[in-house]
C-alpha positions in Angstrom: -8.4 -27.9 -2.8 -6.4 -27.8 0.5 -8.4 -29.5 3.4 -9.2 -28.0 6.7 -8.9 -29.9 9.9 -12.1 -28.4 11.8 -16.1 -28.1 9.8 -16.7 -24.4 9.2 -19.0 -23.3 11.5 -18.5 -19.8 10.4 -19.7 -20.0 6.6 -22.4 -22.5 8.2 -23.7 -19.2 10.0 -23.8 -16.9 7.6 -25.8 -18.9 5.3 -28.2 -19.9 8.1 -28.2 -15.7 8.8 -28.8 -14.8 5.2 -31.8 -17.0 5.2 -29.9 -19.0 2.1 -30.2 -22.7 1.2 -26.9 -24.3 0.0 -28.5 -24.4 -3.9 -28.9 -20.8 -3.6 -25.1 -19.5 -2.6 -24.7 -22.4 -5.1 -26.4 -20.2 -7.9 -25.3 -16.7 -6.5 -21.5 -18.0 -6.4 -22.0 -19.3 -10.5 -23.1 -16.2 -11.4 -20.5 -13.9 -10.0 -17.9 -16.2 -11.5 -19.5 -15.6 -14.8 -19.7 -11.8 -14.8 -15.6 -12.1 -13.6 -15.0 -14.1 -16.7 -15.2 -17.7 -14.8 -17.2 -20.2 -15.8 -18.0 -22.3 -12.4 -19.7 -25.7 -12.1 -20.2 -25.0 -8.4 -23.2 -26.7 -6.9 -25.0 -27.8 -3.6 -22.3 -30.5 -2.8 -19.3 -27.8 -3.1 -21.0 -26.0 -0.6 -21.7 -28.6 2.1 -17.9 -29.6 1.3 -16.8 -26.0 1.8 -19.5 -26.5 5.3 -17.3 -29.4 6.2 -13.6 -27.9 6.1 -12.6 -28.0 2.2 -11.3 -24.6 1.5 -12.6 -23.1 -2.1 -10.1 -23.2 -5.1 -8.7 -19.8 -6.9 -10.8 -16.8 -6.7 -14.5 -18.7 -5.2 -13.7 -17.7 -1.0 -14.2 -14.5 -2.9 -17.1 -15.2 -4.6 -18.6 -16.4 -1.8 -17.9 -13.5 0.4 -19.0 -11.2 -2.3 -22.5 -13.3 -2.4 -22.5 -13.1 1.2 -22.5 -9.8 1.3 -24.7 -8.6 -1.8 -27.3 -11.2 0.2 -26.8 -9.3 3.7 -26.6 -5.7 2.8 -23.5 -5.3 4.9 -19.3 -6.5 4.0 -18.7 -10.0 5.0 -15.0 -11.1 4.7 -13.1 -13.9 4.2 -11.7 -13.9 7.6 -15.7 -13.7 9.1 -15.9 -16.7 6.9 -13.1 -18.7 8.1 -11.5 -18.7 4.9 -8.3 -16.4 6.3 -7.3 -14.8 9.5 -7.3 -10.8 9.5 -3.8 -10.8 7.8 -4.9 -13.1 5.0 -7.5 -11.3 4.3 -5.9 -8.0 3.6 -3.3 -9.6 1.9 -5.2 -11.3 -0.6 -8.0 -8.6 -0.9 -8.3 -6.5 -4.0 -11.3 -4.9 -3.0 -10.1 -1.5 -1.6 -13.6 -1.2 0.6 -12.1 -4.2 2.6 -8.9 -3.6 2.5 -9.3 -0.4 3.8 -11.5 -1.3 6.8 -9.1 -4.1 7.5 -5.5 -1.4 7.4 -8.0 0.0 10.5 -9.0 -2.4 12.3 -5.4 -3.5 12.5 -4.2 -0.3 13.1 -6.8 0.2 16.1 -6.2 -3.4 17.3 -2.1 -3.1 16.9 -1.9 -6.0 14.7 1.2 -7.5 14.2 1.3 -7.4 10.4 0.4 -4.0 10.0 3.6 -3.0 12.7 6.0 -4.9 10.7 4.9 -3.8 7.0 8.2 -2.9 5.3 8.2 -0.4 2.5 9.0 -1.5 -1.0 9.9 -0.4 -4.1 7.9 -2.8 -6.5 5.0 -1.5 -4.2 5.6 2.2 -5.4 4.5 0.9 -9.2 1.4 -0.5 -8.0 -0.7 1.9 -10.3 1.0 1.6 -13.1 -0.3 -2.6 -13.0 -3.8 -1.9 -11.5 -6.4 -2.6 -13.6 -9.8 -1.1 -11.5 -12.4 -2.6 -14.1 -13.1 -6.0 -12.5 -13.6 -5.2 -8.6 -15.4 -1.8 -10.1 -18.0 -4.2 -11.5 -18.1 -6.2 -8.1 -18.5 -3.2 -5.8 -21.4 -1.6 -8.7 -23.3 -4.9 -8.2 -22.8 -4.6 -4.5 -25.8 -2.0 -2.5 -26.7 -2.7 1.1 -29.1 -0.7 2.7 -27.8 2.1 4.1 -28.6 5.4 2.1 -25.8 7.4 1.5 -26.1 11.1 0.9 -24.4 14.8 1.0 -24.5 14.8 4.9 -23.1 11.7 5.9 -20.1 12.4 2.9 -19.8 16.2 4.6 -18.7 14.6 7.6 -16.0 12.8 6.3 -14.3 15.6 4.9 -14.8 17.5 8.4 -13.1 14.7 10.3 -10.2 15.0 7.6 -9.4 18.6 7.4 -9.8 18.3 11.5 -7.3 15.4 12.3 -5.2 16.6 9.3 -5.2 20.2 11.1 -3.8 18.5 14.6 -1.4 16.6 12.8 0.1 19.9 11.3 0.7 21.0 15.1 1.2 17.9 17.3 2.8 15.3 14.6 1.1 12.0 13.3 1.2 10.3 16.3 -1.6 12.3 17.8 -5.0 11.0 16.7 -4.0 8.0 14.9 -5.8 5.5 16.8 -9.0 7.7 16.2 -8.5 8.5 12.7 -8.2 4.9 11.4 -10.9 3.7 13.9 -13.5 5.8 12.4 -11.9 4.9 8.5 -12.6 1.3 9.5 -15.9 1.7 11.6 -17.7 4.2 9.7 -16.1 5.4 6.4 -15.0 2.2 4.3 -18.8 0.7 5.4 -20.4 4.1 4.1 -19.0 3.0 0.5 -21.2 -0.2 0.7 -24.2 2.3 0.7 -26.8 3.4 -1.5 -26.1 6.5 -3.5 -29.1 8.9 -5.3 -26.6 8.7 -8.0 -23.2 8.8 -9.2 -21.9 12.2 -8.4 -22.8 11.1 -5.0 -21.2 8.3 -5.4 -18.0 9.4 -6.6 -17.5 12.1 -3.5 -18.4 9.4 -0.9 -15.3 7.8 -2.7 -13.1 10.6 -2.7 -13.4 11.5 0.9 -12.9 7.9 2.0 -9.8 8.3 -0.2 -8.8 11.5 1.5 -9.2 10.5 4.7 -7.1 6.9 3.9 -4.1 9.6 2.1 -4.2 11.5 6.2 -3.4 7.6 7.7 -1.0 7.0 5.4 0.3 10.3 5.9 0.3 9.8 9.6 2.1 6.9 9.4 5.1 8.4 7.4 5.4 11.0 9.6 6.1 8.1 12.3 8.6 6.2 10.5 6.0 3.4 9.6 6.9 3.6 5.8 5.3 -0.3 5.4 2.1 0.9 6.5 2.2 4.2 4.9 1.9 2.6 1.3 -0.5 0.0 2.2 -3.0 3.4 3.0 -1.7 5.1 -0.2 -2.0 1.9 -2.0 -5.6 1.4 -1.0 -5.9 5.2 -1.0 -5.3 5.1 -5.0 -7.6 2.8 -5.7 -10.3 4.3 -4.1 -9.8 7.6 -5.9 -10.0 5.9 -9.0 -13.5 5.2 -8.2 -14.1 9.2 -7.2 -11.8 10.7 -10.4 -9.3 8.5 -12.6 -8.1 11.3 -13.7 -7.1 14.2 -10.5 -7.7 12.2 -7.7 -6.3 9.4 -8.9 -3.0 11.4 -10.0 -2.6 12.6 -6.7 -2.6 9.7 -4.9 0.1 8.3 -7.5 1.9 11.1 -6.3 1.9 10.5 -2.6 3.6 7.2 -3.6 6.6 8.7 -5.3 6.6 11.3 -3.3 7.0 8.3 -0.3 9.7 6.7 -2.2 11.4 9.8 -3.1 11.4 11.2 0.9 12.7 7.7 1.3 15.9 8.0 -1.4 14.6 5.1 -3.5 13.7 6.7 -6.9 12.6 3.4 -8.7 9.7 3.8 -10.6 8.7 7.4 -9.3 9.6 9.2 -13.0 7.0 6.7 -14.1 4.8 7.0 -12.0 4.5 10.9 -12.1 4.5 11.1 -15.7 1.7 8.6 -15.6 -0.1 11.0 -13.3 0.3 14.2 -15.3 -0.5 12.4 -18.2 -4.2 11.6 -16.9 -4.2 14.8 -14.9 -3.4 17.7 -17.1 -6.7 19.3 -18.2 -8.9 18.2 -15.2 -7.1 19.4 -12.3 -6.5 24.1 -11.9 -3.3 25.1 -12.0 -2.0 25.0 -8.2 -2.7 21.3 -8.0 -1.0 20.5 -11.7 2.0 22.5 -10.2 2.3 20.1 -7.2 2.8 17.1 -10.2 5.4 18.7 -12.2 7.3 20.2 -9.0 7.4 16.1 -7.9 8.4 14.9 -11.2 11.4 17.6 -10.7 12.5 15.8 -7.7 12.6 12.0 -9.2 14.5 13.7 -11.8 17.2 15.6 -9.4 17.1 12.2 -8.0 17.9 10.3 -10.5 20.6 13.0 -11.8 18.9 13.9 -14.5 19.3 18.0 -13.7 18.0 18.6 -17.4 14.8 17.4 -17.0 14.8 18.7 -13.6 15.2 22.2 -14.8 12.3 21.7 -17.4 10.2 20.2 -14.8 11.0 23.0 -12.3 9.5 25.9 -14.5 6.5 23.7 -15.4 5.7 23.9 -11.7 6.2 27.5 -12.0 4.3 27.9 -15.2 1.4 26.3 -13.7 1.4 27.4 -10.4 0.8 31.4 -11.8 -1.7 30.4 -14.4 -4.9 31.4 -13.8 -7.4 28.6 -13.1 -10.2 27.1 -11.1 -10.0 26.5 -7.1 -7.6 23.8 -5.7 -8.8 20.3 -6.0 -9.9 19.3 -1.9 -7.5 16.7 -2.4 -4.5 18.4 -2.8 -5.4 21.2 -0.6 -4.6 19.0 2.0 -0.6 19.6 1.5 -1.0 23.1 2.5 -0.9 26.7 0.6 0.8 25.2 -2.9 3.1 28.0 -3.3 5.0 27.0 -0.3 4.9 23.3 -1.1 6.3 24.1 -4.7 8.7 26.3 -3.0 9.6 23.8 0.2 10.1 20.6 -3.3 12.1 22.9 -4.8 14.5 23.6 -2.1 15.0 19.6 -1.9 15.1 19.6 -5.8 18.1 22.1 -5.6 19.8 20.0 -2.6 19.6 17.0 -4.8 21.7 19.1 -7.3 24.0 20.2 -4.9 22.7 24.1 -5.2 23.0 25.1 -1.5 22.2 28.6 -1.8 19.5 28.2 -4.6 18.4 25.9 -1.6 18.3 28.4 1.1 16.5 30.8 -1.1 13.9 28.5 -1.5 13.7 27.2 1.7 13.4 30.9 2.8 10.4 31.6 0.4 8.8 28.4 1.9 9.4 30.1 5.0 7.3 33.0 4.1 4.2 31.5 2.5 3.5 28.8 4.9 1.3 30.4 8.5 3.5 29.7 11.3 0.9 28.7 13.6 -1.1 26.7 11.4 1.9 24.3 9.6 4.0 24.4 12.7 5.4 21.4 11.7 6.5 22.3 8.4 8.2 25.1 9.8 10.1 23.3 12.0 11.3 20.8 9.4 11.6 24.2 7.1 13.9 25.5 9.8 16.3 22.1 9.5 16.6 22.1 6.3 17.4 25.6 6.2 20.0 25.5 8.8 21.7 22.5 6.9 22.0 24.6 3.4 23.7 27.2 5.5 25.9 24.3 6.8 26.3 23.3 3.9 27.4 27.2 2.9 30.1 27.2 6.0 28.0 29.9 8.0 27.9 27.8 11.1 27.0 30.9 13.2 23.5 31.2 11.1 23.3 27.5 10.9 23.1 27.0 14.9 20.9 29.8 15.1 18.7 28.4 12.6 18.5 24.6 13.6 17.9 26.3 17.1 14.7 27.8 16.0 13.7 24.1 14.5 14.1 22.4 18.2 11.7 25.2 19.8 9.1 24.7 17.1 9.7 20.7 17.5 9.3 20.5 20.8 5.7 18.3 22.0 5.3 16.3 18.5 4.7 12.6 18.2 7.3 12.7 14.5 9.7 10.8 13.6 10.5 12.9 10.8 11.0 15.8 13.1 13.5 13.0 15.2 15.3 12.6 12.3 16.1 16.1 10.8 17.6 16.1 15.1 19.6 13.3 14.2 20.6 15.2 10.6 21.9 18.1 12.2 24.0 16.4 15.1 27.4 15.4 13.6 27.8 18.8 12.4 27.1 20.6 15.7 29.7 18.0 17.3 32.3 19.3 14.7 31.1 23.0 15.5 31.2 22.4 19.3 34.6 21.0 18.4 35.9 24.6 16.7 34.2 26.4 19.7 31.3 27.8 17.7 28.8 30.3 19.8 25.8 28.4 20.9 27.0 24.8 19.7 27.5 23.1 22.9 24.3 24.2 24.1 22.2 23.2 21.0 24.0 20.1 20.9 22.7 19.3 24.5 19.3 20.5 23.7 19.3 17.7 20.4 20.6 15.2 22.1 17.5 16.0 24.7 15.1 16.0 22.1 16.3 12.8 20.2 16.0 11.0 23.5 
């Protein structure tokens, strides 16, 4: 045990609050240990050492926030305990309850840690290690008093589809404060709740899940890859509470679909085939498409045009069967025929089909509502205009990229900064050869960009 320079007043308090003697945490901390596999010989002594500034060995700071908590009806965490500061905490927190709450608080309070998160690639495999049956069990034993039902879940999913609307039109940047202030304040607690039973229990989960996957979303749309994952990270494991099988694919997809938007393809044919392999036979038809069109791109990506090909008219396949209505979760990516056709388009880039890609990107065009995905157009537009570039028909292409920039104009996205940067270097060349419109349109992205 590493000792602490100052006594802790803060366990000190919550004992005294919970109305607990040291003998009992004593008892409550043993017998969490034993149903996590640990056998513990913790007593009233450890306690009055932890009281006096020892810090608890291995897993028991959890223990004893866990017994904390079960005592008090509401989360205590090891940072209320003095155990770790705010950072710590997260970083050491399995629980996807806290860990949630804490990616908001951070995110409301501009924490350091959270600002600086850097994306990486062993994080994109994080499923494919995770093993939900222990901290399950915890958060099972765990009810405070709150009683959750239909309404309070209902309004999760309202908040969600109406932030996740906004950020279709103004970029992530609007709203973010607000969405992860009411994840942290109000959603992650409501999982604490009581539930009539376990249908209840499993939407509460999947809305909190949804709700974390618009954060994380938010986020990448704003460059902050680091933080992204860390919501889609926490964001998986809460939908393996709601559905192990749908939700929880999806949310493996929102990873590789991170990594993949990112170039790094490590661990993202994995990951998908994992996903399909747990989805296929619970989820209808539009959402199954989604997964194989994804599993297409780690495959362009990784060169493997083959299995791209297969994987491209298993998205196809699905998305025309017949089947039930669209999983909520994977509604929130928009009408799916225009998402399998906007994943195709990048597919076909990937392979170095330019016109298959404007084809593509031109059917996207056409089944996603202008008004409604304005952002998606924009980007739609870009990507459009640099297949055409990529074509030689410069005319078409500054025309094209033109119609991005009026779309873009008033979002808070750094994607939509980027596809700017994208199509710069070639307008310079085109301003160069004296193209029509160039030297305007290279003006008006410079503008933007800045």
């Amino acid at each position: 045990m590493a000792t602490r320079k100052e006594p802790n007043q803060r366990l000190r308090e919550a004992i005294s609050t919970v109305g607990w003697t040291y003998e009992a945490l004593a008892n409550a901390v043993r017998r969490i240990g034993a149903e996590n596999g640990e056998t513990l010989l913790t007593n009233k002594s450890a306690v009055a050492h932890w009281i006096n500034g020892t810090q608890p060995a291995g897993q028991v700071g959890r223990y004893i926030a866990e017994a904390l908590s079960r005592r008090s009806g509401r989360r205590i965490t090891l940072a209320e305990l003095g155990f770790a500061t705010p950072e710590e905490s997260f970083a050491v927190s399995s629980d996807p309850v806290e860990a949630v709450a804490n990616l908001g608080r951070a995110d409301v309070e501009r924490r350091t840690f959270l600002a600086v998160a850097a994306f990486t690639t062993a994080g994109v495999a994080m499923p494919l290690l995770y093993d939900p049956e222990p901290i399950s069990r915890l958060m099972r034993a765990r009810t405070g008093m709150a009683r959750v039902g239909a309404e309070e879940v209902e309004v999760v999913r309202q908040i969600t589809a109406m932030f996740s609307a906004a950020d279709e039109r103004l970029g992530g940047g609007h709203g973010l404060t607000t969405v992860t202030a009411y994840l942290a304040d109000t959603a992650a607690p409501m999982l604490d709740g009581r539930f009539p039973n376990e249908s209840a229990r499993r939407r509460a989960f999947g809305a909190v899940a949804e709700l974390a996957y618009l954060a994380g979303w938010k986020h990448h749309d704003l460059g902050q890859e680091g933080a992204a994952q860390h919501y889609y990270q926490v964001g998986y494991q809460l939908a393996v509470e709601a559905d192990p099988h749908g939700h929880a694919g999806w949310m493996m997809r929102a990873l590789a679909h991170q990594a993949l938007s990112l170039k790094q393809p490590h661990h993202c044919v994995a990951l998908i085939e994992n996903a399909l392999a747990r989805s296929i036979g619970h989820v209808d038809g539009r959402t199954e498409a989604l997964l194989h069109i994804t599993h297409a791109r780690a495959f362009a990506a990784t060169r493997d045009k083959r299995a791209a090909a297969k994987a491209l008219l298993a998205a196809e396949n699905a998305l025309t069967r017949d089947s039930a209505p669209q999983s909520s979760f994977s509604l929130v990516s928009g009408p799916a025929a225009g998402t399998v056709a906007s994943h195709t388009a990048r597919t076909l880039t990937d392979l170095g089909d330019h016109a298959g890609t404007e084809q593509q990107h031109r059917d996207a065009l056409i089944r996603w509502d202008a008004e409604k995905y304005r952002r998606v157009h924009a980007l739609t537009y870009a990507d459009l205009g640099d297949s055409l570039a990529a074509q030689a028909r410069a005319d078409e292409a500054v025309a094209t990229w033109g119609r991005a920039l009026d779309l873009m104009d008033g979002m808070t996205s750094d994607r939509t900064k980027k596809a700017i940067s994208a199509m710069r270097p070639c307008l310079a060349i085109y301003r160069r050869r004296g193209v029509p419109g160039a030297v305007d349109l290279e003006r008006r992205a410079r503008e933007a960009r800045a």
